[in-house]
N, C-alpha and C positions, 0 to 999 in steps of 0.2 A: 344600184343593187345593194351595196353596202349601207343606204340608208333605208332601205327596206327591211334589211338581215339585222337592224337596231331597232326598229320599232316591232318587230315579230318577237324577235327572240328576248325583247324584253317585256313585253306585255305575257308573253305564255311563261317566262319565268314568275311575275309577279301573281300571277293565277293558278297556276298550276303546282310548282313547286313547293308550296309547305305540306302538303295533299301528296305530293308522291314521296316526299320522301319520311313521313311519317307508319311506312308501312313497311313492315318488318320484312328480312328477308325470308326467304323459302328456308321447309326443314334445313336442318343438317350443314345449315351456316355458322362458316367457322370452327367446326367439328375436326376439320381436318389442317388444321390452321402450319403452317409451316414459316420458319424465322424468315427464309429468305424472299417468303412471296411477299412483298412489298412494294410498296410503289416505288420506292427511293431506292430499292436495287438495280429496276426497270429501267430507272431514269438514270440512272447512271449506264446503265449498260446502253444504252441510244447514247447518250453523250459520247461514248467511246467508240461507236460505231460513225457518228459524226464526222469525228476526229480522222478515223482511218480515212474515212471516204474523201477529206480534206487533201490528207498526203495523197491520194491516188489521183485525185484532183488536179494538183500541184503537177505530180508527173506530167500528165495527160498534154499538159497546159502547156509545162516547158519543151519535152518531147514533139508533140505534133503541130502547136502552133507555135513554136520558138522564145514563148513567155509573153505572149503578144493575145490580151482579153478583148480588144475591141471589137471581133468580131459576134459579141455576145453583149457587152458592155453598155453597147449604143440602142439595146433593147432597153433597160435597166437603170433608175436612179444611180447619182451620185454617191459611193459612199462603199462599193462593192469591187473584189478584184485583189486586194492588195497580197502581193502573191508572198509566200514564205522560198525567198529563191538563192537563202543561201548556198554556201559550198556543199555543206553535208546533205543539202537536196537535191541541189545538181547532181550530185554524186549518184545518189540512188535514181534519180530521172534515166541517169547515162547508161545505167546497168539494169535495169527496169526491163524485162520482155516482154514484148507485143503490148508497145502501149497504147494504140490505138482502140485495143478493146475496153480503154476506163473510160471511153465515150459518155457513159452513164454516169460517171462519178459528177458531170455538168448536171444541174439542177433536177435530174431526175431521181435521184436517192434520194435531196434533202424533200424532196415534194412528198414520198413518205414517209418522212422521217418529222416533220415538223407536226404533225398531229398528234402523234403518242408522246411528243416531248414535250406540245403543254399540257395537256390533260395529263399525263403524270406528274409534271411539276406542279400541278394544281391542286389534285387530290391528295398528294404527300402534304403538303400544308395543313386542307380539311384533318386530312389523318393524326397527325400533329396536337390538332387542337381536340380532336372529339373523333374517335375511333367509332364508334356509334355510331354516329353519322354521315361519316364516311362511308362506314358499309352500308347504310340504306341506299345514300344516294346512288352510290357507284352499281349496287344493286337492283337499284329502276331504272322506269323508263329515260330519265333524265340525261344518264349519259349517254342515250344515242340521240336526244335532241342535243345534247354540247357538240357530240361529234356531229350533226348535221349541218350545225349553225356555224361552228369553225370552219369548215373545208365548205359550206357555199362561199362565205368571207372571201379564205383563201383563192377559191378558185376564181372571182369577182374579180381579185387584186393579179391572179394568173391571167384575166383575159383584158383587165385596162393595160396589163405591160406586155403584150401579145409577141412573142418571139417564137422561132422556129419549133424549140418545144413546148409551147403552150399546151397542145393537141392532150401529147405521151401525158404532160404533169398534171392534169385535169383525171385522165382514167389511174394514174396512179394515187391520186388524190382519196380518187374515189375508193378503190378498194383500200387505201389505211383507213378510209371513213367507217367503214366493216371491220376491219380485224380488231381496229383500237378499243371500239365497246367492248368485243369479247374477251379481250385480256383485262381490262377494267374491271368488267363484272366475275374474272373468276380469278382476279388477285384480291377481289372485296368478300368473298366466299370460304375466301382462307382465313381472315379474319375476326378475332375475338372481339366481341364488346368488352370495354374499359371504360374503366370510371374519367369520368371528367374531373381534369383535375385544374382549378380553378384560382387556387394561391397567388400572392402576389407574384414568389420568385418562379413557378412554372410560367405562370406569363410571361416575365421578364424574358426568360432563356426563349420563350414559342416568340417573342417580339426581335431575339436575336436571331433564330433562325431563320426567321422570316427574312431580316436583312438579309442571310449572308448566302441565304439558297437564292433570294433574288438579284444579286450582286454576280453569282455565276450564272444564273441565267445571260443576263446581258450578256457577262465575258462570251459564252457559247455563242449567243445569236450574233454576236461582234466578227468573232476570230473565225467560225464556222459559217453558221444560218448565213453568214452574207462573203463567205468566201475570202475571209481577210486573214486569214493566219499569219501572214507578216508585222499582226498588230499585236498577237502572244507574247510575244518578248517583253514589252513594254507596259502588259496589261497583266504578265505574271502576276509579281509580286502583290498585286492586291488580292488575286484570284485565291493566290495559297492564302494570305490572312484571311479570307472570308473562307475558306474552307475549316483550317485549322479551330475558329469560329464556331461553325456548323458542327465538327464532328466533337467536341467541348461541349457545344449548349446543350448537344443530343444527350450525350455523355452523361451532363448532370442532370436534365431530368431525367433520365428513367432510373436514377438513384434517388430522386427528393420523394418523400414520403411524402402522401396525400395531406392537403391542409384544408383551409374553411377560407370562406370567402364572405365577405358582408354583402350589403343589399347594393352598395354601388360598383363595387367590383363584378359584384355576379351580373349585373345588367352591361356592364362593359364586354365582358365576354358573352352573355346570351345575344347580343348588337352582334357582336363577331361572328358568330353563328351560323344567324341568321345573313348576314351582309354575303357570307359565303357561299351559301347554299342558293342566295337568289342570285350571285351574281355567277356563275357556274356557267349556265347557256349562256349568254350576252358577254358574256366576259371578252372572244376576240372581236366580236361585231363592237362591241363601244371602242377597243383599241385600236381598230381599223378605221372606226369614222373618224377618228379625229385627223388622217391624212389621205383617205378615200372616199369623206363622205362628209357632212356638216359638222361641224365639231361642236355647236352649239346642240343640237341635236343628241351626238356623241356623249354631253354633258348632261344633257334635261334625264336621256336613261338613266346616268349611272346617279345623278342624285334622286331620280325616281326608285333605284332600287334600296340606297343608302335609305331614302323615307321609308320604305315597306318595312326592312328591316331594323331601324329604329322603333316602328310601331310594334312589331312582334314582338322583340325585344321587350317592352316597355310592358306591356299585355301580359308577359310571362314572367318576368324577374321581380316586377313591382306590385304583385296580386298578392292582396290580403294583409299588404302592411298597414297603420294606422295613420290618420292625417299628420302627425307630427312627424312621423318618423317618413314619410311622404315630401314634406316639406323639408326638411334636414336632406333631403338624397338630390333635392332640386338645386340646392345651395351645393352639395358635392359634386353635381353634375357639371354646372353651370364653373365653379372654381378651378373642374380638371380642364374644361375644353377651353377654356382662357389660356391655361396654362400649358395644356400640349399645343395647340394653334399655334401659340407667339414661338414653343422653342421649336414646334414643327418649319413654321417659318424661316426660322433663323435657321437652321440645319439647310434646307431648300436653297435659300441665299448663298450659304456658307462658300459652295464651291460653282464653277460654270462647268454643266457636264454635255460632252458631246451628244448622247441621248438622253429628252427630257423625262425617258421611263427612272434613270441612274436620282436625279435630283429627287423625282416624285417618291420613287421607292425610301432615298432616308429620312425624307421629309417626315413620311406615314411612319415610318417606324420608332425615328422619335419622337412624333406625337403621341403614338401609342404608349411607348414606353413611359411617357411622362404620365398619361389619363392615368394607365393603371398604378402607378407611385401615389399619385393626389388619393385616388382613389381607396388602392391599400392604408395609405396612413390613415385617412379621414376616418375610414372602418372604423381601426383599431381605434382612433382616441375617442371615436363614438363610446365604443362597448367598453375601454376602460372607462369612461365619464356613467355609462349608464350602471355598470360593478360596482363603478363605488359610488353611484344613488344607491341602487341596492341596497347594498351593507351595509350604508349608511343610516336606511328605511329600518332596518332589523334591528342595528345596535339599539335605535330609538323605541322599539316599539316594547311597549308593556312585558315584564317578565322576561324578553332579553337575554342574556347572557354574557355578555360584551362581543367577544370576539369570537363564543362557541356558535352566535347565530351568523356568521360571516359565512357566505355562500360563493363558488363562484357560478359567474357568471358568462356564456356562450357568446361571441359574437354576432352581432345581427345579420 
């Protein structure tokens, strides 16, 4: 089922998706725009609800079945359970009333709770990089094919680990597959179009945020999503730097002033984009098939969608330039992914992470972050090299003036 939910949901992303989300939202979007409707508030506030549900979890666990998970455990991959049972838990367990009624707080909460936690965490990124296009999407049809395509996944991977609550977390599945588009599409409504802002150093900070939002991701799906809160302790200290990170990188973009981007910068981020916007649907069906379904399969989608959005990309950032300056952006292209690749790799190697999403995640981020450095500089020594042919062209030319005909000159 899981390799079914990969080849659908990526064939109608690659079809369908540039077409939906090219179409503007209804009147009166974004009119009513308010600071705090954001995705990144949403998502935080599910993270904290998570959490709670964790402690009552913890109670339930020590209280009624004496700290003792294997009666649920032996349904369930290795890697779930690790219980938070220190003193000061016990303590509240002890003094805890009727705890028998956190019965739910077993896999029935996270079942609707795991759907609006990635599609938020998701479209806070889109949002991040292109506020525009965040509200299109999140305003079509699209995100009720993401929520469709997530929660069949989910529910695929609910009925291969079939336990007692399979039944209950299937119909809860199902109504967050409902509620979650409709919060989606009327926090994207609240929403102002924004200029894209395209610089090197907004990139930098949108390539640090990306780590450090995906860096707590894990921690949550670690310590919470798989019922380990005994792992917090020890997985703190990175959590708070990748925060402290996060609310920094946020911090100094929405103080940098709009800049200018060249012809291979702007095609790095129009790839981004676009990689985004196609991988949206298919995004949990390709991370599920690589341990519920063919992984070679798993792979062919996602560098199927990586191709579509390279060619969009390409189609849209590189229209209209001249053969020369065509040829110079092949040589920028070609310099930066030698040179993200090898320090992406090295980064990847760097450390052995218990989950290979931890490795994957810095790997991409300092590839990215290298593409767009190669990328930024090469710009710039372009258009200073092309300024001063320029000027150079003027000083020379008949009648002159020496330095009164000096011009500047725009980056490409």
């Amino acid at each position: 089922m899981v390799n079914g939910a990969v080849l659908v949901s990526t064939l109608l992303s690659l079809v369908a998706a540039p077409r939906a989300a090219r179409r503007a939202p209804g009147p009166g979007a974004g009119r009513r725009a308010r600071r705090w409707a954001r995705p990144e508030t949403f998502l935080a506030l599910i993270v904290g609800l998570v959490y709670v549900n964790q402690v009552l979890f913890t109670v339930y666990i020590l209280r009624v079945h004496g700290g003792d998970t294997s009666f649920i455990a032996k349904y369930l991959p290795e890697g779930y359970f690790a219980l938070a049972d220190g003193r000061a838990m016990r303590d509240l367990a002890g003094h805890f009333p009727m705890p028998g009624l956190l019965a739910p707080s077993l896999l029935r909460v996270q079942a609707f709770f795991e759907l609006p936690f990635g599609l938020l965490a998701y479209v806070t990124v889109l949002r991040w990089l292109d506020r525009g296009l965040y509200r299109r999407l999140a305003t079509s049809w699209l995100v009720w094919a993401a929520s469709f395509s997530y929660t069949f996944v989910f529910c695929a991977v609910e009925w291969d680990l079939r336990n007692p609550y399979t039944v209950d977390d299937i119909v809860i599945r199902a109504c967050s597959a409902v509620l979650t588009p409709l919060l989606l599409q009327w926090l994207a409504r609240q929403e102002d179009d924004g200029p894209v802002r395209a610089s090197f150093a907004q990139m930098l900070l949108f390539a640090v945020s990306v780590w450090a939002l995906g860096h707590l991701v894990l921690f949550v799906y670690d310590t919470a999503l798989l019922y380990n809160l005994g792992h917090a302790g020890g997985r703190l200290p990175g959590a708070v730097v990748a925060l402290c990170a996060l609310v920094g990188a946020r911090a100094a973009s929405s103080r940098l002033p709009d800049g200018e981007a060249g012809a291979a910068l702007t095609s790095v981020v129009s790839g981004l984009r676009w990689a985004l916007l196609l991988f949206f649907v298919p995004a949990l069906a390709v991370r599920y098939g690589v341990n519920f379904g063919i992984p070679l399969l798993a792979a062919a989608a996602a560098f199927a969608v990586l191709l579509g959005a390279a060619a969009c990309a390409l189609r849209e950032a590189l229209f209209g330039l001249g053969r020369a300056r065509l040829a110079l952006w092949a040589a920028q292209a070609l310099l930066a992914l030698l040179a993200g690749g090898a320090a992406g790799y090295a980064a990847l190697r760097l450390l052995t992470d218990e989950y290979y999403e931890a490795g994957l995640l810095r790997g991409l981020s300092v590839c990215f972050a290298v593409i767009i450095a190669v990328c930024a500089v090469s710009d710039h020594w372009l258009a200073r090299r092309s300024g001063t042919a320029a000027q150079a062209s003027r000083c020379d030319a008949p009648g002159s003036g020496g330095a009164e005909g000096s011009v500047g000159v725009r980056p490409v």
